[in-house]
C-alpha positions, 0 to 999 in steps of 0.5 A, spaced: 668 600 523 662 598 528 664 596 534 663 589 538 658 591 542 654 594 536 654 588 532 652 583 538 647 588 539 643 588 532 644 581 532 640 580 538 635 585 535 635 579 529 634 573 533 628 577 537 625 579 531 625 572 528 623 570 533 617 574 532 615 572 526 615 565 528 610 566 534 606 569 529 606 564 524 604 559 529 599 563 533 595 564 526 589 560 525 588 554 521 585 557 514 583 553 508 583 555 501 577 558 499 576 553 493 574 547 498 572 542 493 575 536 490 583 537 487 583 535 480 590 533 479 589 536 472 587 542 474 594 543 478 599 549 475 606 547 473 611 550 477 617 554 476 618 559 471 611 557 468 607 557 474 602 562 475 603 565 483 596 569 484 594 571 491 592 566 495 585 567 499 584 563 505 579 564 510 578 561 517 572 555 520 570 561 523 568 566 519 565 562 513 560 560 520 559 567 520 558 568 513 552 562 513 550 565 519 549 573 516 545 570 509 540 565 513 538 571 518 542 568 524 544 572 530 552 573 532 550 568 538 548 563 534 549 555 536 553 551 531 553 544 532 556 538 528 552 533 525 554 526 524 549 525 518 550 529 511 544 533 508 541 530 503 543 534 497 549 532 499 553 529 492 555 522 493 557 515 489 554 510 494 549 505 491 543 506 492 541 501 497 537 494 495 529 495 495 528 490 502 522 484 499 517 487 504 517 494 499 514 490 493 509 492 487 502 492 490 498 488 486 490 491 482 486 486 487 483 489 493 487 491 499 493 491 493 494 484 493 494 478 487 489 472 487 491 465 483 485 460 481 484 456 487 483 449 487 476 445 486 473 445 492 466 446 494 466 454 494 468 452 487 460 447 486 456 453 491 459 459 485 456 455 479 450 452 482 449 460 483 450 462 477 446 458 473 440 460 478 442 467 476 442 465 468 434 463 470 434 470 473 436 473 467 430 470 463 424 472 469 427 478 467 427 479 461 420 477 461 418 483 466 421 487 460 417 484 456 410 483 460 411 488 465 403 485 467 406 478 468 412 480 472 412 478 479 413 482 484 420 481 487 423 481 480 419 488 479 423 491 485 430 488 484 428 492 476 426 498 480 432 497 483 436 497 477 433 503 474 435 507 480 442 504 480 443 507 473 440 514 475 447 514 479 454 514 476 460 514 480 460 513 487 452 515 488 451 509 484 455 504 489 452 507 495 444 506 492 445 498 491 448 497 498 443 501 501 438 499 496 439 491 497 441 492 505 434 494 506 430 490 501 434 484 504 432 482 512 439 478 516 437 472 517 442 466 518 442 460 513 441 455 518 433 459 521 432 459 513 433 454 510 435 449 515 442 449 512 449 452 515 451 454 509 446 456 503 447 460 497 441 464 493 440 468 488 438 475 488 431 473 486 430 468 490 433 472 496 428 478 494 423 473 493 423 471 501 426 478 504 431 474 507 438 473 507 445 472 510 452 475 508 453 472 502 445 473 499 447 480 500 453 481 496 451 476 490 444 480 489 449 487 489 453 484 485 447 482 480 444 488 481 450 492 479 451 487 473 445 489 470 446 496 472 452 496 467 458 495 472 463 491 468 464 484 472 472 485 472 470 491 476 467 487 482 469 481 486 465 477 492 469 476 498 470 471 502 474 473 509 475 472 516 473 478 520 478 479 525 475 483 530 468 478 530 472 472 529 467 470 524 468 469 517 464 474 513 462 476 505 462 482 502 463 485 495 468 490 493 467 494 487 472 498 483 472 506 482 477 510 479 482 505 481 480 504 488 476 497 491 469 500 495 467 495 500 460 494 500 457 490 507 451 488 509 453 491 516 454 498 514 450 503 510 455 507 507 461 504 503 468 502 506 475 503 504 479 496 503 485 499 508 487 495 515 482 499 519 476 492 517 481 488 520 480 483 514 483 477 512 481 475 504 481 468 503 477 467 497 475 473 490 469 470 486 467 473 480 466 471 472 472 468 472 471 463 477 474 463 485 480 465 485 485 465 493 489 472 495 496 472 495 501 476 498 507 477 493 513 473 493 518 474 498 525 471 500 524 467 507 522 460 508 514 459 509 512 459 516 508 452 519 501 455 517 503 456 511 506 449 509 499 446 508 497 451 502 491 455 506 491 461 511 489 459 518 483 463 521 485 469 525 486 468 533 487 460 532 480 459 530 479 455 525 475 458 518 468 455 516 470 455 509 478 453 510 475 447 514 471 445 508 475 448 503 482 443 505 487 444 500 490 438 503 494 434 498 491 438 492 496 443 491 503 445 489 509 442 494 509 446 500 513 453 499 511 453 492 506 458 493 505 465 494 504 466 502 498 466 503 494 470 508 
């Protein structure tokens, strides 16, 4: 038999190895299963006798950081820093978000918006009275191909013309009539030519005098590029408000490969129809009639320029054309429109 002191001295001995291992246990990192994702309740092994015990396997935040580290390359004093955003593989159940109104389709029209017939207006009478002068463009033509002897000298040079446009194709053939019609034609203003503010020639006529403003420029390109081959449904004569001269201007755009080129009587090489022209389209003008340029549909209530059913000019000025062109009491109720620009 043991003695007293014996048996009080291993139950110290038990009390401190206990002790012991609870210091351990407490002083152990905290460790995750090495399986962090997602629990299926389905997946869990029954206990009890039927239950499956296989080692467990726990590793610690630190040692997967320093795993990571070792496969990208790191060195052992790498930084490592949370971030409040996920990555972007990161698998989630969230609803994409709505697309805002301002990301809206772009439409085929130049500078990627979308036109709508505009209403009669003088615009309107100054495109039919320049396409019957060019219907009797056609015939003096025709008879140049016909009779070249008889043919006129002006007609003869907007054929040659033509003839060098056909000889180009893609964007060399655009670049020929804007170069070819920028120098046959001298800028000179409707109200020194013609004692007018604002008259429209055809291309004959304009090859005829040598003289032109904006609008005699793209009207003959347009005719030009017609003869030439070019689709109308690829071309549009543009009406806009040139903000960086606070001047309206007119320019033809031609379509190429899906793209709208700017063709501009102040320029030699052709333009891109991007910001950087600084333009407000107010009217497209081809076969079809005169047609006005529209953003797409977006939810907000119409600023006050926009009520009356036209764009105001930039800066505050008024347009020439949107002073003669008031679409007053002409349009749909105020708001029922696209926005304009």
């Amino acid at each position: 038999m043991k003695s007293r002191l014996g048996l009080r001295q291993q139950g110290v001995v038990a009390l401190a190895a206990a002790v012991l291992v609870a210091l351990s246990v407490a002083a152990t990192p905290v460790a995750f299963a090495a399986d962090a994702g997602p629990v299926d309740p389905t997946e869990i092994a029954p206990s009890g006798a039927d239950a499956i015990q296989g080692p467990a396997t726990f590793f610690t935040i630190n040692a997967v950081l320093a795993k990571l580290d070792r496969e990208h390359g790191r060195g052992p004093n790498a930084i490592r820093l949370a971030a409040l955003a996920p990555p972007s593989s990161t698998a989630t159940d969230a609803m994409p978000e709505a697309a805002s109104p301002a990301a809206a389709t772009l439409g085929d029209e130049p500078f990627g918006l979308f036109t709508f017939r505009a209403p009669d207006s003088d615009i309107w009478r100054k495109w039919r009275a320049v396409e019957v002068e060019m219907g009797k463009d056609q015939a003096v033509l025709e008879r140049c191909r016909s009779d070249a002897g008889s043919c006129p000298s002006y007609a003869a040079q907007f054929l040659r013309l033509v003839g060098a446009v056909k000889a180009k194709s893609g964007r060399a053939r655009l670049e020929e009539v804007n170069l070819g019609v920028n120098t046959a034609i001298r800028y000179v203003s409707d109200l020194v030519q013609h004692r007018e503010l604002d008259r429209w020639s055809s291309p004959l006529a304009s090859f005829a005098t040598g003289k032109g403003d904006c609008e005699d420029y793209a009207i003959a390109k347009y005719a030009a590029l017609r003869e030439a081959g070019i689709p109308d449904a690829d071309m549009r004569l543009l009406l806009v408000r040139d903000r960086t001269v606070r001047q309206d201007h007119a320019v033809l755009a031609a379509r190429l490969d899906g793209h709208w080129l700017i063709l501009d009587n102040r320029w030699a090489g052709l333009r891109e129809d991007n910001g950087e022209l600084n333009f407000a389209p107010l009217f497209a003008i081809n076969h079809d009639g005169v047609n006005l340029f529209a953003k797409p549909y977006a939810k907000r209530e119409p600023v006050e320029r926009e009520m009356g059913g036209m764009p105001a000019a930039a800066n505050g000025e008024e347009s020439s054309w949107t002073r003669q062109d008031s679409l007053s009491g002409s349009g749909p109720a105020p708001g029922s429109l696209p926005l304009l620009l």
